[in-house]
C-alpha positions in Angstrom: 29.9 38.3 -56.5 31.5 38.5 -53.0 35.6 38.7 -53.2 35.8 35.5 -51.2 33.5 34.0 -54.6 35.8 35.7 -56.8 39.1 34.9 -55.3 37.9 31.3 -55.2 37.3 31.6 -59.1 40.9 33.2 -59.6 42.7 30.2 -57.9 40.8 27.7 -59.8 41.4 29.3 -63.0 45.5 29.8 -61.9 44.7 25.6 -60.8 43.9 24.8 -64.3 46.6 26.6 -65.8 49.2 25.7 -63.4 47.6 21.9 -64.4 47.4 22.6 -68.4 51.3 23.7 -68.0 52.3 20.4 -65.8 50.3 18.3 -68.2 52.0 19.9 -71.3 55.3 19.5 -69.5 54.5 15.7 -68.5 54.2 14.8 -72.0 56.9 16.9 -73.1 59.1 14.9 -70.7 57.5 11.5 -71.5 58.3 12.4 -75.2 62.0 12.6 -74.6 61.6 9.6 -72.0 60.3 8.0 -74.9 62.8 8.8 -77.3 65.7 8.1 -75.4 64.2 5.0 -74.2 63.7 4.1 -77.9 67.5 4.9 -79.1 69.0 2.9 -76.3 66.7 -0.3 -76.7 67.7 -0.4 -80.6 71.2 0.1 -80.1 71.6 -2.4 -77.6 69.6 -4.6 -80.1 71.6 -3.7 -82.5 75.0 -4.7 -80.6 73.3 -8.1 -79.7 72.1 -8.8 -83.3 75.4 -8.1 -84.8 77.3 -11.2 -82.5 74.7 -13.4 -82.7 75.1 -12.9 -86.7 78.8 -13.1 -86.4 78.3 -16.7 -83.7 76.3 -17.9 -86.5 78.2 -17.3 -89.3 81.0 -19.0 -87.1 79.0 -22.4 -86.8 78.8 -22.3 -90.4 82.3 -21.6 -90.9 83.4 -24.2 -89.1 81.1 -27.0 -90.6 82.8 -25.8 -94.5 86.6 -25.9 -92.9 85.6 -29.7 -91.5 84.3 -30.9 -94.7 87.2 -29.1 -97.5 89.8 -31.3 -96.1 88.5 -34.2 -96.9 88.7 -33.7 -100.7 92.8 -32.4 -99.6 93.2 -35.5 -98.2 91.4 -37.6 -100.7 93.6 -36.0 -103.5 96.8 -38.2 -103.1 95.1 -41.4 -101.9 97.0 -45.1 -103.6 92.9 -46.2 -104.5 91.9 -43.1 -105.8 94.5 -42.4 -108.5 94.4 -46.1 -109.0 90.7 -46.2 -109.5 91.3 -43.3 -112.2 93.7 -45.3 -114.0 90.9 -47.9 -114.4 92.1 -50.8 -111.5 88.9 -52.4 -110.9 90.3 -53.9 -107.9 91.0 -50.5 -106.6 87.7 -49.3 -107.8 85.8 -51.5 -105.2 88.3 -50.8 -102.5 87.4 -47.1 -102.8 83.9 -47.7 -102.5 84.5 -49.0 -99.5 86.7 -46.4 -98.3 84.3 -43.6 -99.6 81.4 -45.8 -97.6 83.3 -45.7 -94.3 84.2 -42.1 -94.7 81.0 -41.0 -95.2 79.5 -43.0 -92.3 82.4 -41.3 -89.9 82.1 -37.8 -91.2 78.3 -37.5 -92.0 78.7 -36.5 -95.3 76.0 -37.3 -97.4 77.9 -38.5 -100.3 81.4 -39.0 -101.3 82.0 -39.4 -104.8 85.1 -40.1 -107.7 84.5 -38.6 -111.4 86.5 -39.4 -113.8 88.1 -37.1 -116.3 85.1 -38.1 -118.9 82.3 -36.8 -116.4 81.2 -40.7 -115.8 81.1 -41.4 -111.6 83.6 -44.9 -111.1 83.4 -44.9 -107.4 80.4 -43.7 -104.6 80.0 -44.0 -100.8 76.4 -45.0 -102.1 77.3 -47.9 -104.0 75.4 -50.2 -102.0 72.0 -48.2 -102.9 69.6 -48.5 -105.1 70.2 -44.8 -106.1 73.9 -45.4 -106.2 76.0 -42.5 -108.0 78.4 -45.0 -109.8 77.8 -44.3 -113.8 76.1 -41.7 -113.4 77.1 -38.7 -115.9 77.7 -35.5 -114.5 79.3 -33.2 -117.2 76.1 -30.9 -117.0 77.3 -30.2 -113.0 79.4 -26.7 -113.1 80.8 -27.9 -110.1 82.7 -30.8 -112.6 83.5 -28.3 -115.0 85.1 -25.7 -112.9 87.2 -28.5 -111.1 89.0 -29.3 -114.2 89.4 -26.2 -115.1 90.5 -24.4 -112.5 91.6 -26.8 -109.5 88.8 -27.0 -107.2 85.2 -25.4 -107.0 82.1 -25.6 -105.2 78.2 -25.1 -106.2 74.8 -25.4 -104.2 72.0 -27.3 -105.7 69.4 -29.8 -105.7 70.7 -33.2 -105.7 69.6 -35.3 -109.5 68.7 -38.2 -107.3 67.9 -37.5 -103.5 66.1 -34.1 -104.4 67.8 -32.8 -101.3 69.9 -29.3 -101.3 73.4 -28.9 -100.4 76.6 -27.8 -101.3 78.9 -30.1 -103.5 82.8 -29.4 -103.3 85.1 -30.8 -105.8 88.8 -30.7 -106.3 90.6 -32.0 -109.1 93.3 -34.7 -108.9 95.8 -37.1 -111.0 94.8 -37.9 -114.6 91.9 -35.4 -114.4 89.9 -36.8 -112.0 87.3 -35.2 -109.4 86.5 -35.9 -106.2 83.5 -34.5 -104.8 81.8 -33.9 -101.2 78.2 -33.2 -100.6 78.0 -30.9 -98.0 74.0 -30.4 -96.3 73.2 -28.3 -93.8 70.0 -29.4 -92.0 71.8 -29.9 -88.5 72.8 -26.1 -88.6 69.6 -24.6 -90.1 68.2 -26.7 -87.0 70.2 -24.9 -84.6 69.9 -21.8 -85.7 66.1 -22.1 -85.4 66.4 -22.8 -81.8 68.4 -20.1 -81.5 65.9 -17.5 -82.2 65.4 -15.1 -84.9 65.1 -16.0 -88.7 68.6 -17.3 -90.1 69.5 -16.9 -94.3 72.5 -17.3 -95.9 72.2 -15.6 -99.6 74.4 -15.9 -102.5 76.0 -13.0 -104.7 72.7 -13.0 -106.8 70.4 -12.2 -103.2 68.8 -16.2 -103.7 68.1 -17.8 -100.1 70.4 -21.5 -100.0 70.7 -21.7 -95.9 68.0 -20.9 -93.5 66.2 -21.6 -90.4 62.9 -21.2 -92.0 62.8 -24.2 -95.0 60.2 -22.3 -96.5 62.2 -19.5 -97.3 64.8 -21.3 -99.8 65.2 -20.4 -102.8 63.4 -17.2 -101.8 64.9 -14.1 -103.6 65.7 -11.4 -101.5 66.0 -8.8 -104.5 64.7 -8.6 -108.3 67.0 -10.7 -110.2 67.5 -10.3 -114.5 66.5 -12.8 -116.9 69.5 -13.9 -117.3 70.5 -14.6 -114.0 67.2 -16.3 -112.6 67.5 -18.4 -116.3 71.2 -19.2 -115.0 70.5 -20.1 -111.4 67.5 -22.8 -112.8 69.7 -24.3 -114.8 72.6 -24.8 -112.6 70.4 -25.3 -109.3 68.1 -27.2 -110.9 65.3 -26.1 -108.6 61.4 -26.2 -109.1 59.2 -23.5 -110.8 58.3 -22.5 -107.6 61.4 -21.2 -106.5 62.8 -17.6 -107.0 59.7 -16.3 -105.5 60.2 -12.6 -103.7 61.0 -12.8 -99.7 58.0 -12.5 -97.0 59.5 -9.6 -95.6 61.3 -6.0 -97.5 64.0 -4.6 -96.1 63.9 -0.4 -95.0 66.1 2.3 -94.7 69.1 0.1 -96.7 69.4 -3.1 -95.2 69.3 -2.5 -91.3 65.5 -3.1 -90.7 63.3 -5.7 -92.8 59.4 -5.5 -92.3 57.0 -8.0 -93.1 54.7 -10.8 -91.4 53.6 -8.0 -89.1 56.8 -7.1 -87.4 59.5 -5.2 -88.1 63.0 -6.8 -88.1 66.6 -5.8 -87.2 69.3 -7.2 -89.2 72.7 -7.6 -89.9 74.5 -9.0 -92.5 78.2 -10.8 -92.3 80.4 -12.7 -95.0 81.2 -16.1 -94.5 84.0 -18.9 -95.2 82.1 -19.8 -98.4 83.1 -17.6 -101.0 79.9 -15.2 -102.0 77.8 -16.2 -99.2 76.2 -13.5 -97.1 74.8 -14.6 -93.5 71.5 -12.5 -92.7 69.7 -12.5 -89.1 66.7 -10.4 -88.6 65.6 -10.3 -85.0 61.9 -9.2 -84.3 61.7 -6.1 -82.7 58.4 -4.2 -81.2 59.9 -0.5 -80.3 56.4 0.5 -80.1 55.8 -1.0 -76.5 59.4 0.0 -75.5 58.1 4.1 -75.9 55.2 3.7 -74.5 56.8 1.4 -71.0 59.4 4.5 -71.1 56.5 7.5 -71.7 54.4 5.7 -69.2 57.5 5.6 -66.6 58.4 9.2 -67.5 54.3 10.9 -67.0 54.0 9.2 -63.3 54.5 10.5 -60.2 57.7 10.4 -58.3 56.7 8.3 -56.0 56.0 5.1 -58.8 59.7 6.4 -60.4 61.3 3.8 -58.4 58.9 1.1 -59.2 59.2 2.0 -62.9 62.5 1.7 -63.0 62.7 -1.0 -61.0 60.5 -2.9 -63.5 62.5 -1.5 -66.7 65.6 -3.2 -65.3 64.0 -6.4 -64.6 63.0 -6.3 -67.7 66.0 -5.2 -69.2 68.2 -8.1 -67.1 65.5 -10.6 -68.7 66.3 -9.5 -72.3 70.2 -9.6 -71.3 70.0 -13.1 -69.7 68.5 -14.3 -72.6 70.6 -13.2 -75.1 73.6 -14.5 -73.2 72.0 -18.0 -73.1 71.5 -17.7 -77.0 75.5 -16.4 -77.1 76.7 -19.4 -74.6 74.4 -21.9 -77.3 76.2 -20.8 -79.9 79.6 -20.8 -78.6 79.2 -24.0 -77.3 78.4 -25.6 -80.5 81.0 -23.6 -82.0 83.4 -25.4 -79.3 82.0 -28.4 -80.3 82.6 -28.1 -83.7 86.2 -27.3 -83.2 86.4 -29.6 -81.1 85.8 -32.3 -83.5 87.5 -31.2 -86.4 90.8 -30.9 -84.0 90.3 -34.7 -82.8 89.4 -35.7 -86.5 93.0 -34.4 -87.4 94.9 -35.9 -84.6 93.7 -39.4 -85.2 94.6 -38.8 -89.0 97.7 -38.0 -87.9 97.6 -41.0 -85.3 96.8 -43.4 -88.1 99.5 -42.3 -91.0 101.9 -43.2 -88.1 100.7 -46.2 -87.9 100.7 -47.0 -91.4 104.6 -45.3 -91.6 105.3 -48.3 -88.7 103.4 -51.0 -90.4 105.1 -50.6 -93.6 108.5 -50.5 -92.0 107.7 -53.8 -90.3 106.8 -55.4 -93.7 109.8 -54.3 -95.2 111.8 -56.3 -91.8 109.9 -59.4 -92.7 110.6 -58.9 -95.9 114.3 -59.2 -95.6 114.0 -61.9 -92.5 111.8 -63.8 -95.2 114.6 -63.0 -97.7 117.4 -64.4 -95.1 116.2 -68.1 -95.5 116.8 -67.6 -99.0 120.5 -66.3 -98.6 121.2 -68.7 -95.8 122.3 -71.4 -98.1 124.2 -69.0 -100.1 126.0 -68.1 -96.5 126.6 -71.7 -96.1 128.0 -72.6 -99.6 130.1 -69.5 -99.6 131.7 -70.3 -96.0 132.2 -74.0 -96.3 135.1 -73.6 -98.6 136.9 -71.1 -96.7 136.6 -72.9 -93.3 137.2 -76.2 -94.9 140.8 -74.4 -96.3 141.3 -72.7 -92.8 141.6 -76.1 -91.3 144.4 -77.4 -94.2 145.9 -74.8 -93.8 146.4 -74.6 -89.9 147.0 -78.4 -89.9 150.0 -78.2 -92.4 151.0 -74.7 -90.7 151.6 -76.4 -87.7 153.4 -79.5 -89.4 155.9 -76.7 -91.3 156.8 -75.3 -87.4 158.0 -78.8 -86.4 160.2 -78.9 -89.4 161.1 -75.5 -88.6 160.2 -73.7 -92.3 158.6 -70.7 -90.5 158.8 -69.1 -94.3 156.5 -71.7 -95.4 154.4 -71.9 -92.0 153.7 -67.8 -92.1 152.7 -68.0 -95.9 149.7 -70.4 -94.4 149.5 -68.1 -91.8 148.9 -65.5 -94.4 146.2 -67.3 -96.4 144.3 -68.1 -93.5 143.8 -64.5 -92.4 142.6 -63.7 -95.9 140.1 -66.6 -95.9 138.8 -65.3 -92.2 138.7 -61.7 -94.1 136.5 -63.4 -96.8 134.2 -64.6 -94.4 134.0 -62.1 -92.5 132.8 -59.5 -95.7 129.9 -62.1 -96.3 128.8 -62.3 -92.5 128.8 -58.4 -92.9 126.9 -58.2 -95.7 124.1 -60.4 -94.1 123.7 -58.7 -90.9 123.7 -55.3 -92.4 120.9 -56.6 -94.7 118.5 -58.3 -92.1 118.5 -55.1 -89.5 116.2 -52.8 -89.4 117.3 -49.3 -91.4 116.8 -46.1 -90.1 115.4 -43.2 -92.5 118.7 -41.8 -92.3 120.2 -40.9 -95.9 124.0 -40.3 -97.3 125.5 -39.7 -100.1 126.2 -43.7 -101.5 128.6 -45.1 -103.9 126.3 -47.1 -106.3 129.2 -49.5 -107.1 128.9 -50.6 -103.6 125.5 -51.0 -103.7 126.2 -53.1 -106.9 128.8 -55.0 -105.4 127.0 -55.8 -102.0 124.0 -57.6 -103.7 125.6 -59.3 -105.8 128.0 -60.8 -102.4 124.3 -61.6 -101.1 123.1 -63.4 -104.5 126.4 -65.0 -105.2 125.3 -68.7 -104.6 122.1 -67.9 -106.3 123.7 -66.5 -108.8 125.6 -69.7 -110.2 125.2 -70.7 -114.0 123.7 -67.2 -114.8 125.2 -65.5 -117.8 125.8 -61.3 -115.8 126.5 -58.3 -117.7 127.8 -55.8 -115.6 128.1 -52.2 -116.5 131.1 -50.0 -116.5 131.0 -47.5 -113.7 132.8 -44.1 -113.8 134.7 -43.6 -110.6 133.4 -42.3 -107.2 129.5 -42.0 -108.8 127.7 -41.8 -106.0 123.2 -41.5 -105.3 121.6 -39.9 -102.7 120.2 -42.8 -100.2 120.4 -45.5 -97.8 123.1 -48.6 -98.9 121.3 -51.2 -97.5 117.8 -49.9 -98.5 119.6 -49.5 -102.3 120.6 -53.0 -101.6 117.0 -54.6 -100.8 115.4 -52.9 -103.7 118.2 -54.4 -105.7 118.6 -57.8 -104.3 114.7 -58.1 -104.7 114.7 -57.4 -108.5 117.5 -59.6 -109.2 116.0 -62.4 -107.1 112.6 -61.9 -109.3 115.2 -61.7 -112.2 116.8 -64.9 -111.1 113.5 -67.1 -110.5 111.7 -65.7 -113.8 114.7 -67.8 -116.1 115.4 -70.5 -113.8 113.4 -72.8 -117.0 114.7 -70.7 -119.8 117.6 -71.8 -121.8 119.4 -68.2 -121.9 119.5 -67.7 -117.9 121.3 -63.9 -118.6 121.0 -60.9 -116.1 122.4 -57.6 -117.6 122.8 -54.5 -115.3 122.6 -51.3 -117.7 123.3 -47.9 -116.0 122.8 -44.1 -117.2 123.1 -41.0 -115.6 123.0 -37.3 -116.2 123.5 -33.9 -114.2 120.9 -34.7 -111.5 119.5 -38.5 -111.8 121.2 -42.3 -111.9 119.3 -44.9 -113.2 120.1 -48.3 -113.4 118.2 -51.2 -115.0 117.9 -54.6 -113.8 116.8 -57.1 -117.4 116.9 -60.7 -118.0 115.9 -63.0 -120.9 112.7 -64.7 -118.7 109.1 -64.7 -120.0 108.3 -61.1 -118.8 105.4 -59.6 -117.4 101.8 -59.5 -118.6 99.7 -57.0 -120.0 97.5 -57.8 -116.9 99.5 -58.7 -114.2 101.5 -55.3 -115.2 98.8 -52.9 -114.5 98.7 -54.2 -110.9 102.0 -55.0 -110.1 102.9 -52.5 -107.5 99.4 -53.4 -105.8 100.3 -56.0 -102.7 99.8 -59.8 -103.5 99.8 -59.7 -107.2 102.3 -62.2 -108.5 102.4 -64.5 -111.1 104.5 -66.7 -109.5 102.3 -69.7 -107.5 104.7 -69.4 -103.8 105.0 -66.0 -104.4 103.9 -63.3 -101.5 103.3 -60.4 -104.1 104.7 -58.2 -101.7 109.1 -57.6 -102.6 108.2 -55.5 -105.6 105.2 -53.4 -103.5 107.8 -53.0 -100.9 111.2 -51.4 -103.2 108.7 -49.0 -104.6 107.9 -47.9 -101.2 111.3 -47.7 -100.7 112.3 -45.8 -103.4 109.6 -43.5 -103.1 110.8 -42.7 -99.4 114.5 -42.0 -100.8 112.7 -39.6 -103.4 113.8 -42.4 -106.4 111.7 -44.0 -108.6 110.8 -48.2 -109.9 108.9 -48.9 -112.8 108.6 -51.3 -114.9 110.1 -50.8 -118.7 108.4 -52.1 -122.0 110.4 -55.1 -123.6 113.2 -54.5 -126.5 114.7 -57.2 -126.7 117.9 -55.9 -126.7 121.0 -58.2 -127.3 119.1 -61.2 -127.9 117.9 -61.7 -125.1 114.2 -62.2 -125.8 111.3 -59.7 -124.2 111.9 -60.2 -120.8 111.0 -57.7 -117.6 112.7 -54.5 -117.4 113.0 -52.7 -114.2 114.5 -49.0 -113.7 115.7 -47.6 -110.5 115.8 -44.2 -110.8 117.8 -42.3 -107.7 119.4 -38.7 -107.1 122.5 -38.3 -107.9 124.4 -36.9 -104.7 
């Protein structure tokens, strides 16, 4: 072998080592390439995972804060506690009410229970699958209500099959109102969101998701006795309770199933007991081997490499933003309207607070052309003695007995006093009151009616109480004085054919309460017109409005008093009669 043959040999053999020693080192560095590649990608998937969970969860939150006010506001409606109490009048208002509010809010179905378990009122009335009878003392959701205030369950629906969530809150005489919430709008918008959407409850049972297939799915073993439990409550099919698709791996960060692996991340929600899960699909796989690949090549194809790992990078980024903004905005949206749903509430109890006052004015107008003839009568007699008395005054100054002439003098001023006392009495009585309210003396509430009523009070048989000195009711005089003027009115027509025409005022009081009756000896009230008769236009008198008594219970409710009607006794003599009680605070 020549020494240019063997040198040749030596610096292939040093080639092949030198090349052995750069491979070795090229896939030493595109192991760490890869590694590092890998930790940064599932980080930054994890970061992205976690909002979009939390955007979701905020969707969903929204939709259960929109829909729990209803049953609030529901709670203290005039139908609804009337429909308990068994009004069949205000049985079919409600159903219309509950019809409208249903169409406005999208709730499926809006219904009343009554304290026996027995629906009396639906926003599906109309249908042939209406809830009205139907018996739901079986529904936990009923149960819980009474028992505990308010409560909430997610199940199949008895008649439309369909799931959702039913909240319930109790209210007077042991009713319960009940919403159906559904949740097919959201599970839609998750879906186009990306990624596979659950909400789970405490027992690991899927109720929410973007995939419909998946509910009911377990997402863990459950006992006996809690899949037994869920069944019955649920009332779901024997297919249901069936074990998730996908498993989840080292805890609950990764699921894997359906050929893919899966980040997740889980986050409470409004609803109490409901978990929100997202698992994004992940293939970390082809993110080593882009960033080995990058890491093994040349220097000169660095730049490309990198150059194509941030394009694909800002891809994945700009993405996920667009899912981010899509979920805010609907998140917006959803604020959005629950905010305008509150101000036109708010708009519309207004209105009803300036329509009500407005009845009450025509009220007392109405009640003017009453009193006007009173007015008249009550005046004539003065003016008329005015006259005499001017006429003779000025006959006494010719003769010169100014001791005579300044006694008519006298007189007259007291008759123009008298006068004057009435004409007060009716303006203060037909303007409009403020809400203002004082510390009143009820004997001048007494006194001032009875100034308005006098006329109309002729050949009636009164029986006044005695009143201890400066007692005195927290209120508004001329508000006290409609409210009272109206019953003694009622009082006054009601025995205008009886032969005992008697009014007695009876009054009682304590540390913190007045209450003052208003009775007469007329026919009464009946057993059916007595149920109703705070409801507007129920009267049992043929030109009667229906609408003086509706309007002194609003008034005394607004002074924080009371009117009800009493039970007959009979008391003095007098026959059954009506009994009404003003009850006021004492000031």
């Amino acid at each position: 072998m020549t020494a240019r043959t063997a040198l040749a040999a030596v610096g292939r053999s040093i080639g092949v080592r030198w090349g052995i020693v750069a491979a070795i080192l090229a896939i030493a560095a595109a192991f760490v390439a890869g590694r590092i590649a890998e930790q940064r990608v599932v980080t930054a998937l994890h970061q992205q995972v976690e909002s979009d969970a939390r955007l979701r969860a905020a969707l969903l939150n929204g939709e259960l804060a929109r829909f729990r006010l209803l049953p609030l506001t529901l709670a203290d409606d005039r139908d609804v506690i009337a429909a308990i109490g068994g009004s069949a009048a205000a049985k079919r208002a409600l159903d219309i009410k509950l019809e409208a509010l249903s169409r406005v809010t999208g709730a499926p179905a809006i219904y009343v229970i009554g304290s026996d378990g027995i629906t009396i009122s639906a926003s599906n009335w109309r249908s042939a699958q209406s809830f009205v009878g139907a018996d739901y003392r079986f529904r936990p959701y009923f149960r819980d209500a009474l028992a505990r205030g308010e409560a909430s369950q997610y199940a199949l629906g008895t008649v439309s099959g369909h799931p959702g969530l039913y909240l319930s809150r109790r209210i007077a005489n042991r009713g319960v109102i009940v919403i159906k919430l559904e949740f097919d709008r959201i599970e839609r918008v998750w879906a186009s969101a990306g990624g596979i959407t659950l909400v789970r409850n405490p027992l690991g049972v899927v109720l929410v998701t973007s995939r419909p297939a998946w509910r009911f799915a377990a997402t863990r073993p459950l006992s006996a006795r809690d899949e037994a439990q869920f069944r019955g409550e649920a009332r779901v099919t024997p297919a249901a309770l069936a074990p998730l698709p996908v498993a989840a791996v080292d805890g609950e960060d990764r699921f894997v199933g359906l050929g893919t692996t899966f980040l997740a991340r889980a986050v409470v929600t409004a609803q109490p007991g409901w978990q929100l899960l997202l698992l994004q699909p992940i293939d970390t796989a082809v993110a080593v081997a882009a960033a080995r690949r990058a890491a093994s090549v040349s220097a000169a194809l660095a730049t490309i490499a990198l150059a194509a790992l941030a394009w694909a990078w800002r891809q994945r980024v700009t993405q996920s933003r667009r899912r981010t903004e899509d979920l805010e905005r609907a998140v917006a949206r959803q604020t959005a309207d629950l905010r305008r749903e509150m101000d036109e509430r708010a708009e519309s109890e207004a209105r009803a607070a300036e329509l009500r006052e407005a009845l009450r004015q025509a009220n007392r107008l109405a009640a003017l052309g009453q009193i006007t003839a009173s007015v008249a009568h009550e005046t004539a007699q003065p003016v008329a003695a005015i006259r005499t008395y001017a006429a003779s005054g000025a006959t006494l100054l010719d003769r010169g007995a100014m001791a005579e002439a300044r006694e008519n003098f006298v007189r007259i001023g007291g008759l123009a006093e008298r006068i004057g006392a009435v004409t007060a009495q009716l303006r203060g009585f037909a303007r409009r009151q403020t809400g203002e309210m004082r510390p009143v003396d009820i004997a001048e509430v007494i006194d001032g009616a009875l100034l308005i009523l006098k006329q109309q009070l002729r050949g009636v048989a009164l029986d006044l109480p005695t009143i201890a000195p400066h007692l005195a009711v927290i209120g508004g005089k001329v508000r006290l004085e409609q409210v009272l003027v109206i019953l003694m009115q009622n009082a006054v027509e009601a025995i205008a054919a009886c032969e005992t025409r008697q009014i007695a005022l009876t009054l009682a009081s304590d540390a913190t309460h007045v209450r003052l009756v208003v009775a007469d000896t007329g026919p009464g009230v009946s057993a059916e017109i007595a149920e109703r008769l705070f409801t507007p236009f129920v009267t049992s008198r043929p030109q009667g409005l229906g609408l003086g008594l509706v309007i002194a219970h609003d008034i005394m409710v607004e002074l924080g008093g009371t009117l009800r009607l009493l039970p007959g006794e009979g008391e003095g003599g007098r026959g059954g009669g009506a009994r009404f009680e003003i009850g006021m605070r004492r000031a």
